[in-house]
C-alpha positions in Angstrom: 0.4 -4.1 -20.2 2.2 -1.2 -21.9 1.0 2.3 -20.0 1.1 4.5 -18.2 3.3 7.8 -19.2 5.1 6.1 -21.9 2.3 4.8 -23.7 0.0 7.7 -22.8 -2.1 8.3 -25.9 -1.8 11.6 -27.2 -4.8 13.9 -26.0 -8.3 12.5 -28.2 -10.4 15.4 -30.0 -12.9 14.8 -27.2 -10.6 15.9 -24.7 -9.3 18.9 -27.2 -13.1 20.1 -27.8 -13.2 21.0 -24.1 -10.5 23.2 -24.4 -11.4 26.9 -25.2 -9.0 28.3 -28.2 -6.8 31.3 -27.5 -7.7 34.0 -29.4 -4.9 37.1 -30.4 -5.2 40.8 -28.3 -5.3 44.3 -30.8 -2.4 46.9 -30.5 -3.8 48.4 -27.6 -4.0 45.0 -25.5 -7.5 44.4 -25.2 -8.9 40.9 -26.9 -10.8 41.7 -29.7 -14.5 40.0 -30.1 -15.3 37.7 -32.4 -17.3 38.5 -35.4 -19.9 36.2 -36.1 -19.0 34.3 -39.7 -21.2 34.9 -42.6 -23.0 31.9 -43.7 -21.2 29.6 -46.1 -18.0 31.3 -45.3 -14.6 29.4 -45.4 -13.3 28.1 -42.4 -10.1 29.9 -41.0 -7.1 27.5 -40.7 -5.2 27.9 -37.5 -1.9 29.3 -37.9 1.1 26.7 -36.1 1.7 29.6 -33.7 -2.7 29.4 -32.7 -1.9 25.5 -32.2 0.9 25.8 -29.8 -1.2 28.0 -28.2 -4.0 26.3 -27.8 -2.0 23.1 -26.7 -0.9 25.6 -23.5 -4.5 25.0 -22.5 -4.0 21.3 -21.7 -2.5 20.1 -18.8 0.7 17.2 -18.6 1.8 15.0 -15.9 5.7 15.9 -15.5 8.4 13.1 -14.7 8.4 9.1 -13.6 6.5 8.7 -11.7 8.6 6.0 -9.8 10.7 8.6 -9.5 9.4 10.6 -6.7 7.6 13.7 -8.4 4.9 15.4 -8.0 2.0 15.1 -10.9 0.0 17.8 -12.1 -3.3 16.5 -12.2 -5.5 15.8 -15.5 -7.6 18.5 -17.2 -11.1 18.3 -16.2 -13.5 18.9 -18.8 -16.9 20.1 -18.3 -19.6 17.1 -18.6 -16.8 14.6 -18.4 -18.0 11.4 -16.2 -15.7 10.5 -14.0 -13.3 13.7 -13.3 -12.7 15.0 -9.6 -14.5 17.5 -7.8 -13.0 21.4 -8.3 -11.3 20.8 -5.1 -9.6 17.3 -6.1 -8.6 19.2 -9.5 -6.7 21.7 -7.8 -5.0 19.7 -5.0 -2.0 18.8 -7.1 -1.0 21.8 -9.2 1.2 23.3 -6.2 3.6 21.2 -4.6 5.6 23.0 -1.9 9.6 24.1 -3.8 11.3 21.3 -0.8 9.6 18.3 -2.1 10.6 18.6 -5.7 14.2 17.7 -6.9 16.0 18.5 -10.4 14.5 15.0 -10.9 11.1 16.3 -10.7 10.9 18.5 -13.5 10.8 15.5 -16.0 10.0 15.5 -19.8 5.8 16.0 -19.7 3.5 13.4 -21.0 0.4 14.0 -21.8 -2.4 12.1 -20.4 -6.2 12.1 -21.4 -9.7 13.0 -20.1 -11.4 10.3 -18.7 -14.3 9.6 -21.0 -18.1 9.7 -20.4 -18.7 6.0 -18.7 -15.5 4.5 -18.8 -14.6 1.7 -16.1 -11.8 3.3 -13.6 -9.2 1.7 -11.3 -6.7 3.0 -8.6 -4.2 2.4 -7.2 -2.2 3.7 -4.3 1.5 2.3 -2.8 2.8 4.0 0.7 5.8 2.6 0.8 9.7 3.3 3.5 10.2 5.7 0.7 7.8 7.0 -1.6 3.9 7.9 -1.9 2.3 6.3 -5.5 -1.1 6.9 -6.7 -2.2 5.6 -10.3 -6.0 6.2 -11.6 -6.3 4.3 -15.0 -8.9 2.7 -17.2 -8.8 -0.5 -19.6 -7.5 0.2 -22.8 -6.3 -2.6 -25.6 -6.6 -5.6 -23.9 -3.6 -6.2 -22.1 -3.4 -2.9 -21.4 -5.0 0.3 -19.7 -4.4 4.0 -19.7 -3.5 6.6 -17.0 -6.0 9.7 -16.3 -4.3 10.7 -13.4 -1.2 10.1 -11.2 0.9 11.0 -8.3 4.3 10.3 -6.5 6.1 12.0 -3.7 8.8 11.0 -1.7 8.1 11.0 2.2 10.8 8.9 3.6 7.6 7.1 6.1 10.7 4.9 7.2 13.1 7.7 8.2 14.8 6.1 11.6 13.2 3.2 12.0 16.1 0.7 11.8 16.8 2.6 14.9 13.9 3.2 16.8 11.6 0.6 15.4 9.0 3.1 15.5 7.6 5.8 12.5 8.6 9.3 13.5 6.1 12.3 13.8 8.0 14.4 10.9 7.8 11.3 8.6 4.3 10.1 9.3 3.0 14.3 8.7 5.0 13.9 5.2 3.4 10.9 4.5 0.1 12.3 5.3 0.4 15.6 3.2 0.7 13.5 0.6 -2.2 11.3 1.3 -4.3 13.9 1.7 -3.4 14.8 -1.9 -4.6 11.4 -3.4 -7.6 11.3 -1.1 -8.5 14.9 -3.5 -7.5 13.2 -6.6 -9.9 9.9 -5.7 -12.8 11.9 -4.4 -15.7 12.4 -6.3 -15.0 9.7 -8.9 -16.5 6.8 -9.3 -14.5 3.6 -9.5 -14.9 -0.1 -10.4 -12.0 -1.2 -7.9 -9.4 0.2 -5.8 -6.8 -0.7 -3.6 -4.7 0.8 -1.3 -1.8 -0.4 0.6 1.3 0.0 2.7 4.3 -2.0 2.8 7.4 -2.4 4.5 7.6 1.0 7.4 4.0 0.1 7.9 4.8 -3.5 8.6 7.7 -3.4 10.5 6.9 -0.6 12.5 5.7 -0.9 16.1 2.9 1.5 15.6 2.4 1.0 12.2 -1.5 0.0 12.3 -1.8 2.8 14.6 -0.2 5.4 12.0 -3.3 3.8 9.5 -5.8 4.5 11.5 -4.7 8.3 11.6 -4.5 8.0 8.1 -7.9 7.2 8.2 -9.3 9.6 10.5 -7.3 12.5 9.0 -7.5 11.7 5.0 -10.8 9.3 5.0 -8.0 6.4 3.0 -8.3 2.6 4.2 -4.6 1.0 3.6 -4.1 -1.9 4.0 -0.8 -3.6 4.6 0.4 -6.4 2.3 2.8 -9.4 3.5 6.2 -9.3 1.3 4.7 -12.3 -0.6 1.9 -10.6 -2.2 4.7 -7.1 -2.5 6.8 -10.0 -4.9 4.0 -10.6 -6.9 2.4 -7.3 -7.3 6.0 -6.5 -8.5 6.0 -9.3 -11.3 2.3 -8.7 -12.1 3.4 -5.1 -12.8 6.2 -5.6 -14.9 4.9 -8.6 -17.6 4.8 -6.9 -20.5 8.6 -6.1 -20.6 9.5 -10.1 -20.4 9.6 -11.5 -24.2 8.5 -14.2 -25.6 12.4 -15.2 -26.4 13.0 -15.3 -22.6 13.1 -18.8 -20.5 14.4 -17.3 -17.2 15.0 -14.2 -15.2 14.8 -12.5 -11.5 12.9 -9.8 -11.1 13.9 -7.6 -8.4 12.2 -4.8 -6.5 14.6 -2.5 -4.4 12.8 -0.2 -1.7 13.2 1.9 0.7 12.9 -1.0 3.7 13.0 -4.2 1.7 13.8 -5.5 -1.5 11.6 -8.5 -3.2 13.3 -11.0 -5.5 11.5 -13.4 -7.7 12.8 -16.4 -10.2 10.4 -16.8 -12.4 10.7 -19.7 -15.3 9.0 -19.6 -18.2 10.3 -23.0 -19.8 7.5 -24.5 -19.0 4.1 -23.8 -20.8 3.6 -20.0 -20.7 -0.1 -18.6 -19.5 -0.8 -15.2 -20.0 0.2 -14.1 -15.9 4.0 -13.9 -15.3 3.0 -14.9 -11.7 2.3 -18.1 -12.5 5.4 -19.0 -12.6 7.7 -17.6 -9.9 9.0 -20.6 -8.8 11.2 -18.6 -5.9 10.9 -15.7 -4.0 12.6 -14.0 -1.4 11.9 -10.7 0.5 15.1 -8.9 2.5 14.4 -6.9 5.2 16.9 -3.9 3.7 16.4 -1.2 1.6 17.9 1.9 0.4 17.0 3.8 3.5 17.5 0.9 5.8 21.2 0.8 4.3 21.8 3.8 4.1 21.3 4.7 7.7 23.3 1.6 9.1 26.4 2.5 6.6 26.1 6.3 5.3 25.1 7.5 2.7 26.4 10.6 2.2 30.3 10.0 1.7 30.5 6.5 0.8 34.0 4.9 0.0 35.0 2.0 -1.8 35.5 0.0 1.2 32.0 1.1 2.7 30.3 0.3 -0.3 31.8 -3.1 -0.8 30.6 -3.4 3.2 27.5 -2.6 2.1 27.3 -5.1 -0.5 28.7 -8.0 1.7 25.9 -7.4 3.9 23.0 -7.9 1.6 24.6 -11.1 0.2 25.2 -12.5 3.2 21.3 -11.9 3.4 21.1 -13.7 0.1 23.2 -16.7 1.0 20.1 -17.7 3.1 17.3 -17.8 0.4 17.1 -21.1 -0.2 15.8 -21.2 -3.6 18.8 -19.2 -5.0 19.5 -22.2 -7.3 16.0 -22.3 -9.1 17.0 -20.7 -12.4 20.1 -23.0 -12.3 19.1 -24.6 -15.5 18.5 -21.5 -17.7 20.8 -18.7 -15.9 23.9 -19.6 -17.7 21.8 -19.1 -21.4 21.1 -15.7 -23.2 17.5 -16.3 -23.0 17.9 -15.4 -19.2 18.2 -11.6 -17.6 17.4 -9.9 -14.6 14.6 -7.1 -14.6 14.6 -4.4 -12.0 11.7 -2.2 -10.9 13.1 0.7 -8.5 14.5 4.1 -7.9 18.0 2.1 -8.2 17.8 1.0 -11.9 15.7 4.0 -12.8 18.7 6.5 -11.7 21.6 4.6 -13.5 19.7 4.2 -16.9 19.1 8.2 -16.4 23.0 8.3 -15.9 24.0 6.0 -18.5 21.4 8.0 -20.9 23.0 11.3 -19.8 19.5 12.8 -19.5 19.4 16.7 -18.6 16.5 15.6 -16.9 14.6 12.8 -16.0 12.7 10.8 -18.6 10.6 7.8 -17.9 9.8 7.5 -21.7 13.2 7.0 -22.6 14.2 4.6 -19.4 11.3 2.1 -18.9 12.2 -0.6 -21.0 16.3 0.0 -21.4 18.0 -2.6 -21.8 21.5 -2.4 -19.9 24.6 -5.3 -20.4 26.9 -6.1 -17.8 29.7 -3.5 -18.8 26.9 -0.8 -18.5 25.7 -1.9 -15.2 29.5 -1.7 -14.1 30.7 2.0 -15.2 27.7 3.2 -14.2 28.3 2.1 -10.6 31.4 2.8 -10.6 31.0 6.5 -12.1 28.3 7.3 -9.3 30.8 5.8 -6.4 33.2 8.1 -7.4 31.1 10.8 -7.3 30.8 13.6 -3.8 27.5 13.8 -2.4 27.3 17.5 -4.1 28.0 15.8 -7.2 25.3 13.3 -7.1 22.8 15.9 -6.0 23.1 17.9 -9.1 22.8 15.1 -11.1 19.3 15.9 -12.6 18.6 12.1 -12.6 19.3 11.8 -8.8 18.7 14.9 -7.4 18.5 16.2 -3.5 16.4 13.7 -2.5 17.9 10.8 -3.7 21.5 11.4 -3.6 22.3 10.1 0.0 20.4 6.7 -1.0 21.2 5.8 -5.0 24.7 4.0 -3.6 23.0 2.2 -0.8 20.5 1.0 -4.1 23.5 0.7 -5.8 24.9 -1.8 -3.3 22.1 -3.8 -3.4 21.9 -3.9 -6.5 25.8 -5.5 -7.0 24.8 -8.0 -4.7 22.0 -9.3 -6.7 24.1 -9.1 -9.5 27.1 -11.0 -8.1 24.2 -13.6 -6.6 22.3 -14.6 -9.9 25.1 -13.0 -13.0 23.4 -11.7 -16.4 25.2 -10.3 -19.4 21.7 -7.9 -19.4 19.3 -6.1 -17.1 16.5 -4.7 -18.1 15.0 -1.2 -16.9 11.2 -1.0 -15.3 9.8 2.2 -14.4 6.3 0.3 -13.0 5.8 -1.9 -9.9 3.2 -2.4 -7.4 0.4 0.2 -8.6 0.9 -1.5 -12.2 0.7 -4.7 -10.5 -2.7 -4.1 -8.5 -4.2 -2.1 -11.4 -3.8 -4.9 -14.0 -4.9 -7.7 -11.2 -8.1 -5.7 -10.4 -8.9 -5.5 -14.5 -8.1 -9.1 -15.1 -10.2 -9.8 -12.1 -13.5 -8.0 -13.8 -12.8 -9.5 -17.0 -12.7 -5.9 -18.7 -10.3 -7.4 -21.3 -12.7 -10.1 -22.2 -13.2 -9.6 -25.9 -16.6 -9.3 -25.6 -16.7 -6.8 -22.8 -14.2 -4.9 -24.4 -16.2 -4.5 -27.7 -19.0 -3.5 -26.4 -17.2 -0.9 -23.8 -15.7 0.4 -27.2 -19.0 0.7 -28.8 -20.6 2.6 -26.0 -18.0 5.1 -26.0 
């Protein structure tokens, strides 16, 4: 399941015949009309300077989107089945200067009109941390392909560890945002959705009563998920990164409130769902927010990092079925694979990116001595430091060492020569579920989908 901005196809003539050609202006400014061309005439051939202009037209989705940045929304051609209402096409393409970092203003991808009667799935994640939002629609099979897509970071979870409860600042950010994907969902049609909330949601004390606001206020039914089905939305998201070569790993999921851990083993006779064989999961109730706000996050020490660490292993001392993988962990046909903010940072680091590319990150692969001097470059690092890293950012830069911590703890728990990058998650998780679900992959059904379109 290879999508998303990555594997973003580039924009089809379809999409390219909806977009109106820049013509040139005289001397004097104004744009010259058009002469009707005499019949049998030779076509004019657009000059590389018409083409670049002409590709201004279109409209890209900037950044990761795990990430935390804001997405421009889609074009929306005329006649095109499927797009969003004026209003929903507008709701995205001004995001207010505070909640956008250096981060934000990633490489653009480009991502396609939905076309006349094609199949469409969404997919939304409010997590501690960060609002997601993916509309897609079956591609090869295996695969699907994103029309439109948002992430912000809301911090829902801000002071919970403390007060138990969601706070009024954080539950308005988190419902600006909302109110940004209920635009982007309305007026299309789709064959399943699903929206859900996780961790702040769950642990809160009025976290059903925040949903019901949402409901009231944005029209958006979430749903909260148990970390169980978190875990394997996690693995279900990130399956087509694990080879074939690969008997063993642990997939790991760091939030903002908790952090899902699966072992999955594959030595066993392989079906085409990586979910069917987690043999182990755990789900810790800390995250990079959680952490950050019991220890710091702001100036962080050696010593109050390796505090940090101690902390989540002594959390991991507990999961009983630590010792699953025992049998393949000690073999190079085992690795860990991590989907968060965490791993995402550090392979932007290690890349020394000038700015945020998910193109270049999901996928990485990262050995152990990588993994280490990365860490150990960001510790060292102020807090002003980190926030003008254009892979961490404002936003980020009093919570990538609680991740960081986390993350050391994992690795110390279940030790890999390699890691393995995943910009996806839950959204690529439910969106691939829901397709698999319909069957839109069958090979008849995916023939004849073809055909029609």
């Amino acid at each position: 399941m290879d999508h998303d901005q990555r594997d973003a196809p580039p924009v089809t003539r379809a999409a390219r015949d909806h977009t109106p050609a820049r013509g040139g202006r005289n001397p004097q400014g104004s744009r010259p009309k058009a002469a009707p061309a005499p019949t049998g005439a030779e076509p004019v051939k657009r000059t590389r300077k018409r083409r670049r202009k002409r590709g201004r037209n279109r409209v890209f989705m900037r950044g990761g989107e795990s990430s935390g940045q804001t997405a421009v929304p889609v074009d929306q051609g005329k006649g095109n089945a499927g797009a969003a209402s004026p209003q929903s096409a507008s709701a995205g393409t001004v995001s207010s200067p505070d909640s956008r970092s250096k981060r934000d203003k990633g490489a653009s991808t480009r991502y396609a009109l939905a076309k006349p009667a094609e199949r469409l799935y969404a997919a939304l994640d409010l997590g501690t941390n960060n609002c997601r939002l993916l509309i897609a629609a079956p591609s090869k099979p295996g695969r699907f392909r994103v029309v439109d897509a948002f992430s912000r970071i809301v911090r829902l979870g801000e002071g919970l560890s403390a007060s138990g409860r969601l706070g009024e600042a954080a539950m308005d950010r988190a419902l600006g945002a909302l109110a940004i994907c209920a635009q982007k969902l309305e007026g299309r049609q789709f064959s399943g959705m699903q929206l859900i909330a996780t961790e702040a949601c769950r642990s809160a004390a009025n976290g059903e009563e925040f949903l019901k606001r949402v409901k009231k206020e944005t029209g958006l039914s979430l749903t909260i998920i148990d970390r169980q089905t978190e875990a394997r939305l996690a693995v279900a998201g990130c399956s087509s990164l694990v080879g074939r070569d690969t008997d063993g790993l642990v997939l790991f999921d760091i939030g903002g409130g908790s952090s899902e851990i699966a072992l999955v083993d594959l030595t066993n006779r392989r079906t085409g769902r990586l979910a069917d064989h987690i043999v182990a999961w755990t789900s810790l109730p800390v995250g990079v927010v959680s952490i950050a706000e019991r220890f710091g996050g702001r100036d962080v020490t050696p010593e109050n990092f390796e505090a940090m660490v101690q902390n989540v292993s002594d959390l991991l001392r507990g999961f009983e079925g630590a010792n699953s993988l025992k049998h393949v962990s000690a073999g190079h046909r085992f690795h860990l694979l991590g989907t968060s903010g965490t791993v995402t940072t550090l392979a932007g680091v290690h890349l020394g990116l000038r700015r945020y590319d998910r193109r270049r990150v999901d996928g990485l692969w990262l050995d152990r001595h990588h993994v280490d001097s990365m860490i150990e470059r960001i510790l060292g690092w102020s807090f002003d430091q980190r926030k003008a890293n254009p892979c961490i950012g404002e936003e980020r830069a009093d919570l990538v060492l609680a991740g960081c911590a986390i993350l050391e703890a994992i690795r110390r728990q279940w030790p890999s020569e390699r890691l393995r990058v995943a910009d996806r998650g839950l959204r690529e998780g439910m969106l691939s579920e829901m397709m698999a679900r319909d069957g839109v992959w069958r090979r008849k059904r995916f023939h004849a989908a073809a055909r029609a379109t």
